[in-house]
C-alpha positions as CSV (number, residue, x, y, z in Angstrom):
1,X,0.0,0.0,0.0
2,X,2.9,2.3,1.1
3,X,4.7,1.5,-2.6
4,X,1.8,2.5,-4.6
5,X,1.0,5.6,-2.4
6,X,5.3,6.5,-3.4
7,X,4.7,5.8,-6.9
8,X,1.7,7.3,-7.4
9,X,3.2,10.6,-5.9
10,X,6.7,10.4,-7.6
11,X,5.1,9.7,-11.4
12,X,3.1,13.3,-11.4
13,X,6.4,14.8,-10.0
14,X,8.5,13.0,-13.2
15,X,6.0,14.4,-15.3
16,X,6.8,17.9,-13.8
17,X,10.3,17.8,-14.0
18,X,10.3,16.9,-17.5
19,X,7.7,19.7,-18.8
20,X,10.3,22.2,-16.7
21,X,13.1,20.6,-18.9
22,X,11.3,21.6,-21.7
23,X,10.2,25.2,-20.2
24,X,13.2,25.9,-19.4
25,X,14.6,24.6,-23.0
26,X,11.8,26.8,-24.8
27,X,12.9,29.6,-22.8
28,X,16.5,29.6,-23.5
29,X,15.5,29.8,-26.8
30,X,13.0,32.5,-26.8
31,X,15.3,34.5,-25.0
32,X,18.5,34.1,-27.3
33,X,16.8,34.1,-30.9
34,X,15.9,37.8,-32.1
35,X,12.0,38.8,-32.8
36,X,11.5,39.0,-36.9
37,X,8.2,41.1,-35.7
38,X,10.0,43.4,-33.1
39,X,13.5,44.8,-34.0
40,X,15.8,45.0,-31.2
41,X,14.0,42.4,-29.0
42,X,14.2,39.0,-28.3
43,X,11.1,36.2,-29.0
44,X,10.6,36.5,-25.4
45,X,10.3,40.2,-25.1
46,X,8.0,40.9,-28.3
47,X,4.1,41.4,-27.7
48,X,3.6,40.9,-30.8
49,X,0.9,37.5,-31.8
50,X,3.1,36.7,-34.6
51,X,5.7,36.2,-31.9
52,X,3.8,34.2,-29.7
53,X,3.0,31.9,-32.3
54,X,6.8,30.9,-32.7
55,X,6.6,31.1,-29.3
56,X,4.4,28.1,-29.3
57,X,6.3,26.4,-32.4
58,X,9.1,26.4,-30.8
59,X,7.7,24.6,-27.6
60,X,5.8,22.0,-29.9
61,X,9.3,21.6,-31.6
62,X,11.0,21.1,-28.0
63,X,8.4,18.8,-26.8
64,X,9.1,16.6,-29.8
65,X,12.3,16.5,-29.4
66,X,14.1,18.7,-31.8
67,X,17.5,20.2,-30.8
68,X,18.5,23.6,-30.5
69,X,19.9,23.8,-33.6
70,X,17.3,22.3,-35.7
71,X,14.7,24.6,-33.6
72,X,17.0,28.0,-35.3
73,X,17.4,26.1,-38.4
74,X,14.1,25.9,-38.7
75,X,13.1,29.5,-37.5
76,X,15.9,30.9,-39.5
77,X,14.0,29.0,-42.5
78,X,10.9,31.0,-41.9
79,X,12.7,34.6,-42.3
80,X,15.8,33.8,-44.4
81,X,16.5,38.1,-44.8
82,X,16.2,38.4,-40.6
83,X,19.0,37.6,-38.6
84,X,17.8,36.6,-36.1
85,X,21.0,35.7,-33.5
86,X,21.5,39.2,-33.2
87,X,24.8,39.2,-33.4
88,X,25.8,42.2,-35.3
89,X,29.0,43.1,-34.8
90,X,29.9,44.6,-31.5
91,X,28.1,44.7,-28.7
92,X,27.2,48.4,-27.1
93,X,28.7,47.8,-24.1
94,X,31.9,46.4,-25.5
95,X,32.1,49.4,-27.9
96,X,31.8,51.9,-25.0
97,X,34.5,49.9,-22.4
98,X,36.9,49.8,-25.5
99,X,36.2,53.7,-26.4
100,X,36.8,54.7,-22.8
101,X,39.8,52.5,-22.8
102,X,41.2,54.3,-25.4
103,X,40.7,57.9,-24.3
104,X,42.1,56.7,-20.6
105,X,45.3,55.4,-22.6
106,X,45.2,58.5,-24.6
107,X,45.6,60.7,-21.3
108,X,48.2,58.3,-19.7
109,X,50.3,58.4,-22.6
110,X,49.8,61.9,-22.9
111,X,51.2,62.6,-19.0
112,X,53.6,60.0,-19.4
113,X,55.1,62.0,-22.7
114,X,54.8,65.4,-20.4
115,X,56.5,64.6,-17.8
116,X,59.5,63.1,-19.7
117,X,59.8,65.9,-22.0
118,X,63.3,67.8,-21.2
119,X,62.8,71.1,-19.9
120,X,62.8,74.4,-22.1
121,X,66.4,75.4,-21.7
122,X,66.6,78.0,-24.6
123,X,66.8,81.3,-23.2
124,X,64.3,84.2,-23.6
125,X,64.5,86.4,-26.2
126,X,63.4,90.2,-26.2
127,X,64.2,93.5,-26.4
128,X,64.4,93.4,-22.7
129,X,66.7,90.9,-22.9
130,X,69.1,92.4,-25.6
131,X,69.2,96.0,-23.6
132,X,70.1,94.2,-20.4
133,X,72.8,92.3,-22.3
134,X,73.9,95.5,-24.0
135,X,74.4,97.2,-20.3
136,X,76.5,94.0,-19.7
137,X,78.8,94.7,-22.2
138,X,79.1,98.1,-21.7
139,X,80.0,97.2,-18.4
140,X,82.7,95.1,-19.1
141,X,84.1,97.6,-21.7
142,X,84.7,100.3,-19.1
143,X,86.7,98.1,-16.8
């Protein structure tokens, strides 16, 4: 009595944990394929009915065992001028650490190169500086 009580309450939880294989399958997959219907958003982000359609393909496709591969294949088949990995090129955020990277090496390099330039050694030259000197000379020819 006690075994078919254990069985009877482990089978629905199999079941369970096999449809949250497959949700969380379906979800991995709505979340990393790009909407067709909704530029700039993911399967899983787009309102739109056309998107919640393939929404629902996809978790037939899952449910019948179709990989991950064949699911985008498939997908992919659908809107052949969409791409929809949305990989293209690179990413904002990697742009903007790289840019700021650059402009913090740019003002490094830039105090680095002013503070080993040799000092300015070459005298001043004026007219202040050419009467003084003539003085001086003047000076020097009286003595």
């Amino acid at each position: 009595m006690v075994a078919l009580a254990a069985t009877t309450w482990l089978v629905p939880a199999g079941a369970q944990t096999e449809g949250g294989a497959a949700d969380r399958r379906s979800l991995s997959i709505y979340r990393s394929t790009q909407s067709p219907f909704c530029p700039g958003r993911t399967l899983d982000d787009c309102p739109s009915e056309a998107a919640a359609a393939w929404r629902a393909d996809i978790r037939e496709w899952v449910e019948e065992g179709a990989s991950g591969r064949e699911i985008r294949e498939r997908l992919q088949a659908r809107a052949p001028d969409v791409d929809l990995s949305g990989r293209r090129g690179v990413p904002g955020w990697l742009f903007a650490l790289l840019a700021f990277g650059a402009a913090g090496f740019g003002l490094w390099a830039a105090r680095r190169l002013r503070r080993r330039a040799p000092p300015d050694t070459s005298p001043a030259v004026g007219p202040e500086l050419d009467a003084r000197l003539d003085e001086e000379l003047a000076r020097l020819e009286r003595s």
